[in-house]
N, C-alpha and C positions, 0 to 999 in steps of 0.2 A: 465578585470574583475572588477576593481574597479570604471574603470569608466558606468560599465553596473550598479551595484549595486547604484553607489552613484544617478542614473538615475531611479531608483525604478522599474529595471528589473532586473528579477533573472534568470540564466543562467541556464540551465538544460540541462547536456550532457546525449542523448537517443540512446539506439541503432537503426543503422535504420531500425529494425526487430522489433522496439517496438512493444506491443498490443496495441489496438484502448482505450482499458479500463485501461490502465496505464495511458494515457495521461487525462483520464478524472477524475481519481482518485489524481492525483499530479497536476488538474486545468493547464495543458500545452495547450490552444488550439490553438498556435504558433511554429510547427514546422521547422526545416531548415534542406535541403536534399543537398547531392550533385548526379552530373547529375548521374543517374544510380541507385539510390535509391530513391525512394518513398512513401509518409506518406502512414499510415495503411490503410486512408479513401481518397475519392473523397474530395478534400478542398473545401471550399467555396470563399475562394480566392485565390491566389498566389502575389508572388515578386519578381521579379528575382535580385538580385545580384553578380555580377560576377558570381562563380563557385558555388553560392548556390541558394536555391529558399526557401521562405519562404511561409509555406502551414500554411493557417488558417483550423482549426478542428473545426466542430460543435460538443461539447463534451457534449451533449445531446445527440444524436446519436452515439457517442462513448463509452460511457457509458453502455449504449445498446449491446454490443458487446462481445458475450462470448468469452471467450480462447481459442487458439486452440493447439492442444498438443504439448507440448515444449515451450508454452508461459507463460508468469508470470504477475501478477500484485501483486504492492504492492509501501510503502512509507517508503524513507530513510528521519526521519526528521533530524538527524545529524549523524554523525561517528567518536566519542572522541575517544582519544586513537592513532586516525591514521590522523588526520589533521584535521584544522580548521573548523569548519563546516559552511557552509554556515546559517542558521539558528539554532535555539534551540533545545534539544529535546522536546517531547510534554508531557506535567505534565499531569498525571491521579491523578483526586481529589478521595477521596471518595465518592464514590454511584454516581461517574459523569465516568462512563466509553465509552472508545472511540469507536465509531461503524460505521464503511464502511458498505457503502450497494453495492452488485457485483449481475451479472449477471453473472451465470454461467450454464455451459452445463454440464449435467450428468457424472462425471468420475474419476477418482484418482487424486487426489493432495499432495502435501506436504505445511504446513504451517510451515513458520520460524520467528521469534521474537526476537529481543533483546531489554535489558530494565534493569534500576535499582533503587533497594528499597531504601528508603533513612532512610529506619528504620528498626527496623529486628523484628518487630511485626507484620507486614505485608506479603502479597503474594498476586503473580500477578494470574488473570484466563483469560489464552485464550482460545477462544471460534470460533464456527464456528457454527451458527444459519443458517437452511434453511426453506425457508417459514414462516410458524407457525408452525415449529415444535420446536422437543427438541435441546434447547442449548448445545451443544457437548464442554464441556471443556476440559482444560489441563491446572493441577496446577500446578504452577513452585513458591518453595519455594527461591524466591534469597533471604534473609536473607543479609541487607544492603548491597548487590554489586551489581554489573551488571552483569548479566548472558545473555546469547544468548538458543533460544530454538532452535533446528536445525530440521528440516526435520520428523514432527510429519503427518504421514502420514493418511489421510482420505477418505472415499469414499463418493461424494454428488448425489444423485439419488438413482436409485437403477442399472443403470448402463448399462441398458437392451435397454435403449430407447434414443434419442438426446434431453430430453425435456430440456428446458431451465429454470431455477429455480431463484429466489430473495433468494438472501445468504446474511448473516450480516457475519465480523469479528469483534470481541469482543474484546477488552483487557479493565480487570479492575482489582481496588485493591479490598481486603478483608483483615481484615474488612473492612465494611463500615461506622462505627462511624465517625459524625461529627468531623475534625481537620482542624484548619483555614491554612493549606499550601499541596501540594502535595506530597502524600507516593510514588510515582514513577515517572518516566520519563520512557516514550518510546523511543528506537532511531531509530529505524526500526518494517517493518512485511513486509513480502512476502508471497504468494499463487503463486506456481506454481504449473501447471496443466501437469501432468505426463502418464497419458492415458484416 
């Protein structure tokens, strides 16, 4: 590991039932299988080494790629508390909030979040935008800790049909007055698609 890191590659253990749009949301388009397991997509190249193959992703095409049920996308940027973390959590400024854009298919989801205020003036909103429609939030008062949102359940479409729809996830602080440092850190979000 340290010597992957000190080499300016970050390691990234995936299940190998990933979704195609995980890998494109956490920028992996370097997968490694062993024999019997294989990437989400058709690679654009391969490599074999010993008992693994390493499959190149075109994550434009991945991207592209809606859920399918039992599948999850989302970004762990650290995990304090339970060990080192590979990288930081991600600072949400004021009026600069974080927004994924996903491809997803009409159906039931669960959104989950963790994150913390680092002021207790403050509140996080997460949100779940589809198309141009209305921003769908969820306020979670942490009040200078770290909280976790668990499993806030949603329906995107109307449910009826397989259309495929442009979704934002949202996380921001409020207020949003000008402070020259960040009211929050994210350390995670996940969207799993549940039917």
């Amino acid at each position: 590991m340290p010597a992957l890191l000190a080499a300016g590659v970050t390691p990234v253990l995936v299940d190998p039932d990933v979704a195609a749009q995980q890998l494109a949301v956490n920028r992996t388009p370097v997968i490694a299988t062993t024999e019997g397991d294989r990437p989400p997509l058709a690679p654009t190249a391969t490599f074999d080494a010993g008992a693994f193959t390493a499959s190149m992703i075109d994550l434009d095409v991945a991207k592209t790629v809606p859920l399918e049920v039992g599948e999850h996308v989302g970004v762990e940027y650290a995990r304090p508390y339970r060990y080192a973390p590979i990288g930081p959590s991600l600072p949400i400024q004021p009026g600069g909030p974080v927004r994924v854009d996903l491809r997803l298919a009409s159906g039931s989801y669960d959104v989950r979040a963790e994150m913390l205020s680092t002021t207790e003036d403050a509140s996080f909103v997460v949100g779940i935008q589809v198309e141009d429609g209305v921003l769908t939030t969820f306020d979670l008062d942490v009040g200078n800790a770290s909280q976790k949102l668990e499993a806030i359940p949603i329906v995107i479409g109307d449910g009826a049909d397989a259309s495929i729809l442009d979704v934002v996830v949202y996380v921001a602080t409020y207020p949003t007055d000008a402070v020259p440092k960040p009211i929050g850190y994210l350390h995670s979000w996940r969207l799993d698609r549940i039917a």
